[in-house]
C-alpha angles and dihedrals in degrees: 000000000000089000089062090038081054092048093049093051093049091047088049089046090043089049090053101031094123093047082059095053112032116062116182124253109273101042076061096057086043086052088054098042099041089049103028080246116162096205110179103253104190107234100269103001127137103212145012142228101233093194084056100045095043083059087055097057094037091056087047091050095049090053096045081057087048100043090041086047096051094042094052083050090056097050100025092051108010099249125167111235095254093048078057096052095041086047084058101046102241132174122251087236094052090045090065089047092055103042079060097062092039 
């Protein structure tokens, strides 16, 4: 009995699976504006993925910490931009990413 409940939610999920994941436009900007949000609105579109849009802001936010972190290393410590980067155990790939944004 609670295998098929489970099946009928997943198909239910699975049906409106886009109408989970996609807002319109404008609950978006009230989403932005209510918690100072700044969810990534594609210039004229009418919705937005918001799967798509949280790992946006997760990923710039992830790069504002590491650039914040690299930066206080450098004045803090004194550290040249590459000792930073090695101190944090970057990637050499993710190094040239972030000289960039220096």
């Amino acid at each position: 009995m609670y295998s098929k409940q489970v099946e009928q939610v997943t198909k239910a999920h699975r049906k409106n699976d886009y109408e989970y994941k996609h807002l319109d436009r404008r609950s978006v900007e009230l989403i932005n504006e209510v918690t100072r949000s700044n969810l990534e609105i594609p210039a004229g579109a009418k919705e937005v993925n918001m799967c798509e849009a949280l790992e946006k802001m997760k990923k710039k936010a992830v790069e504002r910490n590491m650039l914040e972190s690299i930066q206080n290393l450098m004045k803090n410590l004194k550290m040249t931009a590459e000792q930073a980067m090695d101190a944090l155990g970057m990637s050499a790939e993710d190094k040239k990413r972030y000289v960039q944004m220096l």
